[in-house]
C-alpha positions in Angstrom: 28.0 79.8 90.2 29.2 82.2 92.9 32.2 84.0 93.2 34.7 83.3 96.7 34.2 86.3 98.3 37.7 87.5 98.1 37.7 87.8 93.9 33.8 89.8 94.2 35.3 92.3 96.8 38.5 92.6 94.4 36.6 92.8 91.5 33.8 95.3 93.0 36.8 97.8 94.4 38.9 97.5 90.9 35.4 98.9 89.6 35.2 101.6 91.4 38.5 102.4 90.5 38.2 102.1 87.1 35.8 104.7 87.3 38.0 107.0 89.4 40.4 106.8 86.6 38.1 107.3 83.9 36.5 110.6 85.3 40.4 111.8 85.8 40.9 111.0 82.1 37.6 112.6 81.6 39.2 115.8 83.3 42.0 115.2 81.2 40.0 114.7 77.7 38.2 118.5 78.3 41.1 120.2 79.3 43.4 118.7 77.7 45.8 122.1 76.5 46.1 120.2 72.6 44.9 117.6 70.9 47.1 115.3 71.1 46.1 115.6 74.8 42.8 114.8 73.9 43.5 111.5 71.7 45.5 110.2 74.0 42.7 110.9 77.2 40.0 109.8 74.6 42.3 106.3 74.3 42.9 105.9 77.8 38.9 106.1 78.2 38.5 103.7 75.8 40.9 101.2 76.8 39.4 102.0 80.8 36.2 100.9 79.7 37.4 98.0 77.9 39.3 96.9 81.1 36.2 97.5 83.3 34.1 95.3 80.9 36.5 92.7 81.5 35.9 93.4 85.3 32.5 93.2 85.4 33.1 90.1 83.0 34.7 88.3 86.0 32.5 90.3 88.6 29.5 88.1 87.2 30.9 85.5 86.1 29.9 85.9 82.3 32.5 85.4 79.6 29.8 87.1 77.2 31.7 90.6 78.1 35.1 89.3 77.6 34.2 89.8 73.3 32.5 92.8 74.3 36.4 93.9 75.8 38.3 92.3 73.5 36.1 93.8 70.0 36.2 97.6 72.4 39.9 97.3 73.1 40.3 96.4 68.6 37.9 99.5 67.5 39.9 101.7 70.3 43.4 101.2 68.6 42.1 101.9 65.4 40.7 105.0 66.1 43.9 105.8 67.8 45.7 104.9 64.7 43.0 107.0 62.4 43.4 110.0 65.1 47.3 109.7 64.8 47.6 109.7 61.3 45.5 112.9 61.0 47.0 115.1 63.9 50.7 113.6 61.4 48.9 115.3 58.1 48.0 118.3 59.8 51.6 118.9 61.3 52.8 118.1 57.7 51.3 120.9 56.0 
């Protein structure tokens, strides 16, 4: 099944960027001044690459990648959550 040719030249430009955004969070993730700086560039990555899995999902017309999103998007939260909960116990003490 092929894609209209207005949704593949969406989909292909919302890839690239996706990947614009990604290396700016990148950026973000080594230079980030603390580390809550850091988690927070490390969750935007993760949650980029979930939402450009979901992209290429529709870019090829696979629904395969939109578990491969949807499981990413789950594990990113909770690492978020585990990262959070930390940076809490360290401020505590």
């Amino acid at each position: 099944m092929t894609l209209p040719a207005l949704v593949s030249n969406a989909s292909y430009i919302a890839l690239c960027m996706m990947a614009v955004a990604i290396l700016l969070a990148a950026v973000r993730l080594i230079r980030g001044p603390s580390l809550p700086d850091r988690v927070i560039a490390l969750d935007l990555i993760s949650i980029l690459v979930a939402g450009t899995t979901a992209i290429y999902a529709i870019a090829s017309a696979q629904a395969v990648f939109l578990d491969v999103a949807t499981i990413l998007a789950l594990i990113s939260f909770l690492g978020t959550v585990a990262f959070a909960r930390y940076i809490e116990k360290q401020v505590s003490q």
